[in-house]
C-alpha positions in Angstrom: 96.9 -124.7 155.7 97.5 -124.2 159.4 95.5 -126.0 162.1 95.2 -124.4 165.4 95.4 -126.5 168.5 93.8 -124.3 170.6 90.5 -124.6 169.0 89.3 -128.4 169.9 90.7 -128.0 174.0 87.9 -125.9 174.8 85.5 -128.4 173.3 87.6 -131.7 174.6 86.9 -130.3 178.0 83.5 -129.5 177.4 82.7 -133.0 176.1 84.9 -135.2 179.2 83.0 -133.2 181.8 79.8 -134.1 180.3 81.0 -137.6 180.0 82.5 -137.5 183.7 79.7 -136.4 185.5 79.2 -138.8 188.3 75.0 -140.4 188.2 73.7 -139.5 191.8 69.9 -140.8 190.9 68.5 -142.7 188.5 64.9 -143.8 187.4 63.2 -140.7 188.4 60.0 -139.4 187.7 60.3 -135.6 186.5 58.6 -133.9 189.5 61.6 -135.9 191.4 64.5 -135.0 189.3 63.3 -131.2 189.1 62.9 -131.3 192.8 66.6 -132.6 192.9 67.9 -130.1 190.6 66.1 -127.1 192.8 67.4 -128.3 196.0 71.1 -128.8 194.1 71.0 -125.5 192.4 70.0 -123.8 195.4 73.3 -125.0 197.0 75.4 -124.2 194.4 76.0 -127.5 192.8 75.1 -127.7 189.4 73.4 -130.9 188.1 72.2 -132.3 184.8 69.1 -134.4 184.2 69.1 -136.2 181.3 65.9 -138.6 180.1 67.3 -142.2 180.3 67.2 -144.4 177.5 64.0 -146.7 178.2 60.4 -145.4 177.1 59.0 -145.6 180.6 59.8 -141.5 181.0 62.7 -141.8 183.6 65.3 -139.6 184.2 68.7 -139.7 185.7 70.6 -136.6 187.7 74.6 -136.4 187.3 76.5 -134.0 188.8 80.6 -133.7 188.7 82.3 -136.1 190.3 83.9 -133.2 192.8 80.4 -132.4 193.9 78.9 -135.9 194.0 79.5 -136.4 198.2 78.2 -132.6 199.2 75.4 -133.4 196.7 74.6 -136.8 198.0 74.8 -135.3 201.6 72.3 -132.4 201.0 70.1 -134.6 199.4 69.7 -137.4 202.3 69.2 -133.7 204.6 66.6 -132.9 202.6 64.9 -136.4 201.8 65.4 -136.0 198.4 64.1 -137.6 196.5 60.5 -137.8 197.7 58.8 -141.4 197.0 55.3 -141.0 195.4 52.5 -142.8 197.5 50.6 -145.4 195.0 47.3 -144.3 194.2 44.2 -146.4 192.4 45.7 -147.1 189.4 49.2 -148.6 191.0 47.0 -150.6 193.5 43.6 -151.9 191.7 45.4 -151.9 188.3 46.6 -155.6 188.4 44.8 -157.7 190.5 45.7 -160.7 192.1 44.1 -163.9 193.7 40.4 -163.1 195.3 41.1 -160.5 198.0 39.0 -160.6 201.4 37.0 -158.0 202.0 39.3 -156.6 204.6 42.2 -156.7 202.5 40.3 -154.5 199.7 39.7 -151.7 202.3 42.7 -151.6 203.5 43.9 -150.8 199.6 41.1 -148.8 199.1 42.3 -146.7 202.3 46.2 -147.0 201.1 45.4 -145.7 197.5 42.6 -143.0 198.7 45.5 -141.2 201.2 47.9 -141.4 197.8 45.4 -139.7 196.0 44.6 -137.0 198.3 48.8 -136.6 198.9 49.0 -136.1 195.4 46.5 -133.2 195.5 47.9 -131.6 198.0 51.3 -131.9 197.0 50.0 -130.2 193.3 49.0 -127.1 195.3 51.0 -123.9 194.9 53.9 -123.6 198.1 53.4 -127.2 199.2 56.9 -128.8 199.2 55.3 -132.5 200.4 52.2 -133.8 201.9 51.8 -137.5 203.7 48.4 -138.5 204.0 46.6 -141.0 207.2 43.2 -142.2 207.0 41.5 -143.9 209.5 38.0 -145.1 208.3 35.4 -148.1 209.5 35.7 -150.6 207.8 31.7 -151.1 206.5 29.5 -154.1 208.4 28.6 -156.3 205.8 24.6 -156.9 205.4 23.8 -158.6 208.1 20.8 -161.3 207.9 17.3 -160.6 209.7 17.4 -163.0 212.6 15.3 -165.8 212.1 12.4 -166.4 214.6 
């Protein structure tokens, strides 16, 4: 029986580049690590995302280790990747000690701009979207003065 030594180089190589890819990002959302990959294919560097091992849905991006400083340099061009402003659930999911009244608008106002961000960064064309909102804080009843 003759073996040919040809046959397993091809898939050596195949499996020590997957191994040697160099991790540029880790812990990514998937909007953020497909927004990486676009911005690294469109440059001509190919890049892998892979899901990472933990259950919380993260992702890491590798690219080869040739490519890893021209990738790391187009993505700090581009602010890549883009942080997610919090929104309700991230702020007034776990609360804390007894917040002052001041201290609950200001979240309120913090998670509301996240929110609208979010929606405007789900439309069609829109690449990012940053959000300010400048709103009265409410006068709290005030008493009938007493005569």
């Amino acid at each position: 029986m003759t073996v040919s030594r040809t046959t397993p180089l091809p898939a050596l190589l195949l499996l020590l580049a997957a191994c040697g890819d160099e991790v540029l990002l880790h812990r990514l959302d998937e909007p953020q690590a497909n927004q990486v990959l676009v911005a690294l294919g469109e440059a001509g560097l190919p890049a892998r995302k892979q899901r990472e091992g933990s259950d919380d849905g993260t992702f890491t991006v590798a690219v080869r280790p040739s490519d890893a400083a021209a990738a790391r340099s187009l993505l700090s061009a581009r602010d890549l990747p883009r942080t997610r402003s919090p929104g309700f659930s991230e702020l007034f999911g776990s609360p804390g000690l007894v917040p002052t009244p001041l201290e609950e608008h200001a979240r309120y106002l913090h998670a509301l701009s996240g929110e609208l961000a979010r929606t405007l960064e789900a439309l069609d064309g829109v690449v990012g979207a940053r959000v300010h909102l400048a709103l009265a804080v409410p006068d709290p009843p005030r008493a009938p003065p007493s005569s």
